[in-house]
DOMARVO-481941 format. One record per residue (C-alpha): residue number from 1; residue in three letters; z, y, x. Coordinates in steps of 0.5 Angstrom, whole numbers, plus 500, padded with zeros to 3 digits. Each point is the difference from the previous one (the first is absolute). Layout:
<nodes>
  num  residuo   zz   yy   xx
  NUM      ALA    Z    Y    X
...
</nodes>
This chain:
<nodes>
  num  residuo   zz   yy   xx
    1      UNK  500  500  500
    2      UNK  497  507  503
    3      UNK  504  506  498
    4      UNK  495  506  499
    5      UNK  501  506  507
    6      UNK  498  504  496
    7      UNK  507  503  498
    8      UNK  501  504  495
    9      UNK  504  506  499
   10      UNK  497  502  492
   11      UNK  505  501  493
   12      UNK  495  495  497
   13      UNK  501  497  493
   14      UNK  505  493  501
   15      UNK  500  494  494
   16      UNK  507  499  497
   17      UNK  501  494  495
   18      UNK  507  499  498
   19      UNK  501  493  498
   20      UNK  506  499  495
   21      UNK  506  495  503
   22      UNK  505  496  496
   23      UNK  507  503  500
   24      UNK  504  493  500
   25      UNK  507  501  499
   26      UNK  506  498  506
   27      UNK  502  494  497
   28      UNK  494  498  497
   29      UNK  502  499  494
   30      UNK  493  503  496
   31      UNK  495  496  506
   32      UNK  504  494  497
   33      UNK  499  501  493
   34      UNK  493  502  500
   35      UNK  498  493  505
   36      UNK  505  496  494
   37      UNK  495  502  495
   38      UNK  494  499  505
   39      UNK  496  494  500
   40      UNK  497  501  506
   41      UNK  503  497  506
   42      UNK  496  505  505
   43      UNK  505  505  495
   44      UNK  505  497  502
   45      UNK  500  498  507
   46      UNK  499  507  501
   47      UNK  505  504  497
   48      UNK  505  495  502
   49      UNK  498  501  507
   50      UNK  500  508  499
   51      UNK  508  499  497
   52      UNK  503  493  504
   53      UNK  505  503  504
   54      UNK  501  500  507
   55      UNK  493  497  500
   56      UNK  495  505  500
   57      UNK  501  506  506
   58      UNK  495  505  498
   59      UNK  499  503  507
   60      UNK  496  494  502
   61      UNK  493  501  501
   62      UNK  498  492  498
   63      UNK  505  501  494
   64      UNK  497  506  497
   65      UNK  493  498  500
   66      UNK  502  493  498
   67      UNK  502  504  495
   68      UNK  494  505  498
   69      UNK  495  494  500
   70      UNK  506  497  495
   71      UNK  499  507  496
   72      UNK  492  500  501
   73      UNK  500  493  497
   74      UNK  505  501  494
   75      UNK  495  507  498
   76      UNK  494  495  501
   77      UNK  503  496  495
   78      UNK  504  503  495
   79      UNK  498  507  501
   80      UNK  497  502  491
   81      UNK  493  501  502
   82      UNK  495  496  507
   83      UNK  502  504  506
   84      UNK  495  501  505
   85      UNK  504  498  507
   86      UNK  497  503  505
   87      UNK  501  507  497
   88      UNK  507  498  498
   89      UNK  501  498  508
   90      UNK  496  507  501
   91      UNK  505  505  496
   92      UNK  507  496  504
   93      UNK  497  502  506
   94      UNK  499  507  498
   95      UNK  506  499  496
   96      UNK  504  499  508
   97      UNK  497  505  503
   98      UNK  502  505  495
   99      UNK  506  499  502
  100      UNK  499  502  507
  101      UNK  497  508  500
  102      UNK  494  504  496
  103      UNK  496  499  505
  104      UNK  500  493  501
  105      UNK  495  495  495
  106      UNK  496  495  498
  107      UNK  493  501  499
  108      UNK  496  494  496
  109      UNK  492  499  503
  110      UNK  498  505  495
  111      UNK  505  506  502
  112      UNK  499  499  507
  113      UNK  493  500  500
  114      UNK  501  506  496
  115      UNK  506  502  506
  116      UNK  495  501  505
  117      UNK  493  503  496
  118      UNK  505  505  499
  119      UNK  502  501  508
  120      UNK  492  499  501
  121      UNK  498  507  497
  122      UNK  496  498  493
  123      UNK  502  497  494
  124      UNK  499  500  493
  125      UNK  506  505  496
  126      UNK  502  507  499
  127      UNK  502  502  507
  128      UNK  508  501  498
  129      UNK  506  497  506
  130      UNK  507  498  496
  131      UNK  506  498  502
  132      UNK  507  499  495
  133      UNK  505  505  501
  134      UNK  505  500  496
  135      UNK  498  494  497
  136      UNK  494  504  497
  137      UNK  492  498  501
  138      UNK  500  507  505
  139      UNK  493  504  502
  140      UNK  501  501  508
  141      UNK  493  504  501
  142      UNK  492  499  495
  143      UNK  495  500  507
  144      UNK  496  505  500
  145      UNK  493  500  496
  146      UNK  503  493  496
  147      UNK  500  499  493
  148      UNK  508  501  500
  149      UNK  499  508  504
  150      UNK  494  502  495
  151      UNK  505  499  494
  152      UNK  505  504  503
  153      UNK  505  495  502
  154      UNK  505  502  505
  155      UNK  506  497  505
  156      UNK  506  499  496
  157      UNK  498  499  493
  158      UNK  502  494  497
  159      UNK  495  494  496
  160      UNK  504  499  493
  161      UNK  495  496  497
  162      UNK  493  496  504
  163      UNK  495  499  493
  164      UNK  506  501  495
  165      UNK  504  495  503
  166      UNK  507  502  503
  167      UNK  501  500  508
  168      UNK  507  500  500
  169      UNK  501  492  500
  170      UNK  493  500  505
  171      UNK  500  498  507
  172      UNK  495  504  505
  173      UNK  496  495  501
  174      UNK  499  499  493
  175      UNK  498  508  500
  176      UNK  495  500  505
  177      UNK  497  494  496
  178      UNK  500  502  494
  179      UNK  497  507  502
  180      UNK  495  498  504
  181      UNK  493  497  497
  182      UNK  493  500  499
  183      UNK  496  506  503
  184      UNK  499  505  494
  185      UNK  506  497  495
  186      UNK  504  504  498
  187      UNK  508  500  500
  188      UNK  505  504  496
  189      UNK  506  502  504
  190      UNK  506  505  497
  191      UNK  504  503  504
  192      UNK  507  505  500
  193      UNK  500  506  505
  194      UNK  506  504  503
  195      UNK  500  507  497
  196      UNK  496  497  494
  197      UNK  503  498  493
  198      UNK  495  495  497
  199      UNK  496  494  502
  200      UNK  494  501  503
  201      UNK  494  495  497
  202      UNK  494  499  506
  203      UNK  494  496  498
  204      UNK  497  499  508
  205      UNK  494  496  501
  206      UNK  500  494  506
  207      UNK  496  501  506
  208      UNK  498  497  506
  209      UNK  505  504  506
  210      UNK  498  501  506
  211      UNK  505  504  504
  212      UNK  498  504  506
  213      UNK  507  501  502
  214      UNK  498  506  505
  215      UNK  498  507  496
  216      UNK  500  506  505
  217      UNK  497  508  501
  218      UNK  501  506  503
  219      UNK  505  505  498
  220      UNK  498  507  503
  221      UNK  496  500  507
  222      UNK  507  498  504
  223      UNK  502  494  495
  224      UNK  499  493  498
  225      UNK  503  496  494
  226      UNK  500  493  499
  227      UNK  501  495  494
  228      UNK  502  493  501
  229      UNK  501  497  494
  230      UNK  502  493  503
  231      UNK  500  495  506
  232      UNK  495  495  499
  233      UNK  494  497  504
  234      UNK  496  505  504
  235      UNK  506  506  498
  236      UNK  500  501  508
  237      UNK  493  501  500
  238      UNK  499  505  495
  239      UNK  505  503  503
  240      UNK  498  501  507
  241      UNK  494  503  497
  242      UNK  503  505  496
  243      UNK  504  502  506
  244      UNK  493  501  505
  245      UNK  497  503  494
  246      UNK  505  506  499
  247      UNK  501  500  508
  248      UNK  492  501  500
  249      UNK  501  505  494
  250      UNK  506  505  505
  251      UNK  506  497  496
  252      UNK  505  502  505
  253      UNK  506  496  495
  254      UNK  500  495  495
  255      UNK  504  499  492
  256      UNK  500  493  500
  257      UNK  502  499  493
  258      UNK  503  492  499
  259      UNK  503  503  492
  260      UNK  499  494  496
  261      UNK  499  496  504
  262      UNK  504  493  498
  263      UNK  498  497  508
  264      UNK  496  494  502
  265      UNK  497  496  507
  266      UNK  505  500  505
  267      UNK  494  500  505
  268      UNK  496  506  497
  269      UNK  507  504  501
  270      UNK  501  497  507
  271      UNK  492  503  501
  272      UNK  501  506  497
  273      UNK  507  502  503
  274      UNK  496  498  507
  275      UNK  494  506  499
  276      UNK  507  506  500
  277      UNK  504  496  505
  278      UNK  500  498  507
  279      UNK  498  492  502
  280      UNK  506  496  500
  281      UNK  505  504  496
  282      UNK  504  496  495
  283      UNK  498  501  493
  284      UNK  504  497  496
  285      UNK  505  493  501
  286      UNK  501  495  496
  287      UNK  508  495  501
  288      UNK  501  494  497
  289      UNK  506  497  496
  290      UNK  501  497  508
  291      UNK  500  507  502
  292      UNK  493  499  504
  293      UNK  496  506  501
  294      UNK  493  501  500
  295      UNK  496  506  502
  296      UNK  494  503  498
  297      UNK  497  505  504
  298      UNK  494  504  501
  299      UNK  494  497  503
  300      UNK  494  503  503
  301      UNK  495  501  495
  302      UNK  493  504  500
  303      UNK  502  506  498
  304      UNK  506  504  501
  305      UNK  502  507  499
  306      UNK  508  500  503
  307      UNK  501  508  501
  308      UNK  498  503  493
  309      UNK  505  504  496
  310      UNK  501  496  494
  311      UNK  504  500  494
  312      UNK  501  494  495
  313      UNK  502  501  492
  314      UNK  504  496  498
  315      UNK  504  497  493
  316      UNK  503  495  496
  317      UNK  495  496  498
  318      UNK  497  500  508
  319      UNK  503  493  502
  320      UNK  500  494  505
  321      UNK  494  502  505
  322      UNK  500  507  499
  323      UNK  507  501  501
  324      UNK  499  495  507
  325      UNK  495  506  501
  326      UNK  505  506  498
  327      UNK  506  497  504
  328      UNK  496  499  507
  329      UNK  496  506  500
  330      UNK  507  504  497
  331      UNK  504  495  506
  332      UNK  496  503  506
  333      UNK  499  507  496
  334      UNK  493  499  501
  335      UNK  499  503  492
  336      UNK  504  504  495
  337      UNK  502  496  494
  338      UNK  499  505  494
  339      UNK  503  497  493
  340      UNK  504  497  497
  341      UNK  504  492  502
  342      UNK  495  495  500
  343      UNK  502  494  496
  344      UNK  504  496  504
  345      UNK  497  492  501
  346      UNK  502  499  507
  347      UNK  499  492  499
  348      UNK  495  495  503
  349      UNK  495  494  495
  350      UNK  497  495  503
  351      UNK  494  497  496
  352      UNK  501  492  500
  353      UNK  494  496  497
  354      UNK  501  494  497
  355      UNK  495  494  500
  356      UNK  498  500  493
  357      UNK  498  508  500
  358      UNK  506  503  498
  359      UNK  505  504  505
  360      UNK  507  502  502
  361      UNK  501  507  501
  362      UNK  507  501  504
  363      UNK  504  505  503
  364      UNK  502  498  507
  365      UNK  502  506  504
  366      UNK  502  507  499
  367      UNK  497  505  504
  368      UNK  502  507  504
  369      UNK  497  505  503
  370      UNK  499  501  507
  371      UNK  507  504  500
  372      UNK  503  494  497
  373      UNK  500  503  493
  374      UNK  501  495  494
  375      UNK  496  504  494
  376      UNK  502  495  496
  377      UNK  503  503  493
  378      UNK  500  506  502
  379      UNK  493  501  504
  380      UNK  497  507  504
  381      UNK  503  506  499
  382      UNK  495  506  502
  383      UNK  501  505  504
  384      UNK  498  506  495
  385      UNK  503  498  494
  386      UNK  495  502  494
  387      UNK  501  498  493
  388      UNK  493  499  496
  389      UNK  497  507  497
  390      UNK  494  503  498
  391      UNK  497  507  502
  392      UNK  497  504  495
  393      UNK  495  506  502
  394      UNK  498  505  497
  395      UNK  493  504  501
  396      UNK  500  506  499
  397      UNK  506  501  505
  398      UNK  499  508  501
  399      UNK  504  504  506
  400      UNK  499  507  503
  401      UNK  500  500  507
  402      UNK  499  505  505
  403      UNK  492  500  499
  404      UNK  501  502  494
  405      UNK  503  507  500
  406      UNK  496  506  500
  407      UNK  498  503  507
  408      UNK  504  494  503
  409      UNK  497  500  508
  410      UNK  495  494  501
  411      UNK  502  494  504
  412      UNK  496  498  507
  413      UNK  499  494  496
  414      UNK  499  502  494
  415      UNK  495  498  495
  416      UNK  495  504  496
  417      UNK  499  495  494
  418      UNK  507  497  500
  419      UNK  504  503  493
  420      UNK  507  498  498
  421      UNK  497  496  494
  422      UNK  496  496  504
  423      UNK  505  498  505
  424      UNK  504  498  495
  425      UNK  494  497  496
  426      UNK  498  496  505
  427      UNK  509  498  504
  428      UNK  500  497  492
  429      UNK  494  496  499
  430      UNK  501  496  507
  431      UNK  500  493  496
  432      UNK  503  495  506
  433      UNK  501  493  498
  434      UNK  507  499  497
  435      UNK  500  508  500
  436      UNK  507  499  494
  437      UNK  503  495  503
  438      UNK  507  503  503
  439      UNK  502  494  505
  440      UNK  493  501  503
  441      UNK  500  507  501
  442      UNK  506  500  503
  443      UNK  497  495  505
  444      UNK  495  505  500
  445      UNK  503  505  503
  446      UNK  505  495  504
  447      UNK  494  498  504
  448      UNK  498  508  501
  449      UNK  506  501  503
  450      UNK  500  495  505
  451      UNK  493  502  502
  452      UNK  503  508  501
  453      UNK  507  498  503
  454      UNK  499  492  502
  455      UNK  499  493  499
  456      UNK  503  495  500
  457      UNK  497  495  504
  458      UNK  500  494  506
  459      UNK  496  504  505
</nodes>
């Protein structure tokens, strides 16, 4: 059996199926009672072994699956309809698993084929990353240019309903499945959002998602802004090209946005943390339950730009992978960290496939940042701390300035054509991407101020 490298570092859905335990009396008296009126000798057999005293010591591993296959034969045989036995096998090893984390699972051949076209970068859907938070099916980020983003859904907002039917009972797996489907269906969502006093019904049309996980553009003359909407397959690549392509269009110091970004590949993470900082410099490390380290460091990559000034944003919903990023670029102040503590998942899963097709995601290491930092529960906390807001403009901005006056004494640098009102006109009209977004503004004018006073930066 081959467990999967490719180690994740991603908030993905996981499957829970609790199974119902028969609560047995300490003295036994019920389990003897329902086997007197048994006529089935495997019945009795069984209860009278789970109630003997001093026979049966539930701590023994050979006992205890004696006494699962014991229950699996009694469901078989007694249970009012036919059972199906290897989903019944199927929902008691989602069942163990559940008890140990949120994180770890059991993926059938169908849930894991599903797992990995999501890791791939195309797949049929609506383009929404969820999470349970609260016990609540929870919106983390809708991917830009998806389904989920067009019809306005935001991080945060919680799936009441999936077609009418309540989630409050549903398990992520079964979300994610029941939301994704044939390109061109369609799927109706109802939502409730903070702030907003009714539900929110959503008629949203499957389509085939293909994510280019890096988006990017220049700001100004002197600044580059980057989107990384999750570490997939080829994240690093796109990365290095956005970066040589802002470097090649004079951008002096980048906004890397990791906003929204629920995670993904460890490799990507590595890859991309490789182009800001220096080879061989722990990124992240990861221990064990027997303390044994593991670290991961930069590598020599075909693209690195290690001095240019940078700002990273921030927020709750930037999970995993980005807060591997955030954390090591914050450790050896190689960047600002601009917004607001990341969301907190300092724990590593590991993907075991099984022979049958199904897998076993299991969480088998915590991990730190270079500085030894454990974000778990608690996650990144920025720098500069700034709360979500938007910026409202208005376009007839008008202030009389000296040029305006009466007679007042030409400027040397003057011009003849250059009104109040058009000034004005045109400081309004300045339309840059995500121009009402306060976070992002602030690490706008952040990045500046390291250009005029100083960057932070591994010479």
């Amino acid at each position: 059996m081959k467990i999967i490298q490719k180690v994740l570092f991603i908030v993905v859905p996981v499957v829970f199926i609790s199974f119902a335990v028969i609560q047995l009396s300490s003295n036994g008296t019920n389990a003897e009672a329902f086997a007197a009126n048994s006529n089935d000798a495997g019945i009795n057999n069984l209860f009278a072994q789970i109630s003997s005293k001093g026979k049966y010591n539930p701590d023994d591993q050979y006992q205890a699956l004696e006494t699962f296959m014991g229950v699996l034969d009694l469901v078989d045989k007694n249970y009012v309809e036919p059972i199906d036995k290897k989903e019944a096998i199927y929902g008691a090893i989602k069942g163990m698993l559940e008890e140990l984390d949120p994180h770890s699972s059991f993926m059938t051949p169908e849930e894991f084929s599903s797992f990995q076209q999501s890791t791939s970068g195309s797949f049929g859907g609506l383009g929404i990353t969820i999470t349970m938070k609260n016990d609540l099916l929870t919106v983390m980020s809708a991917i830009e240019d998806t389904p989920a983003w067009q019809a306005g859904i935001k991080g945060g907002d919680v799936i009441a309903l999936i077609n009418g039917e309540p989630t409050a009972n549903m398990t992520l797996d079964e979300a994610v499945k029941k939301m994704r489907g044939k390109s061109g269906s369609k799927i109706k969502l109802t939502i409730t959002r903070k702030g907003v006093d009714k539900p929110i019904d959503l008629t949203l049309t499957r389509a085939i998602i293909k994510i280019k996980s890096v988006k990017y553009d220049m700001i100004d003359k002197e600044l580059g802004y980057i989107r990384l909407t999750q570490f997939q397959e080829n994240s690093y690549r796109e990365m290095a090209e956005a970066v040589k392509a802002l470097t090649n269009e004079g951008a002096k110091g980048l906004v890397l946005d990791l906003r929204n970004n629920g995670g993904g590949l460890l490799n990507e993470a590595i890859s991309i943390a490789s182009i800001f900082l220096p080879v061989n410099q722990t990124v992240v490390f990861t221990r064990e339950r027997d303390k044994q380290e593991k670290h991961y460091k930069t590598e020599s990559v075909n693209f690195s730009n290690r001095t240019i000034p940078m700002v990273i944003l921030v927020n709750e919903w930037s999970a995993s992978a980005s807060e591997i990023i955030a954390g090591s670029m914050q450790d050896y102040k190689r960047a600002v960290i601009v917004g607001k503590s990341t969301f907190g998942k300092g724990s590593v899963q590991s993907i075991v496939p099984l022979p049958d097709g199904s897998a076993v995601r299991l969480t088998t290491s915590r991990y730190y940042t270079p500085a030894a930092r454990s974000i778990q529960g608690v996650g990144i906390k920025p720098d500069v701390e700034v709360e979500p807001g938007i910026i409202e403009y208005t376009s007839d901005y008008y202030v009389i300035k000296e040029k305006d006056l009466s007679g007042h004494l030409k400027g040397e640098n003057e011009k003849d054509n250059n009104t109040a009102l058009d000034d004005a006109i045109k400081r309004a009209s300045q339309v840059l991407p995500l121009n009402d977004d306060l976070q992002y503004i602030s690490a706008v004018q952040v990045l500046k101020g390291m250009l005029v006073y100083g960057s932070s930066s591994n010479k």
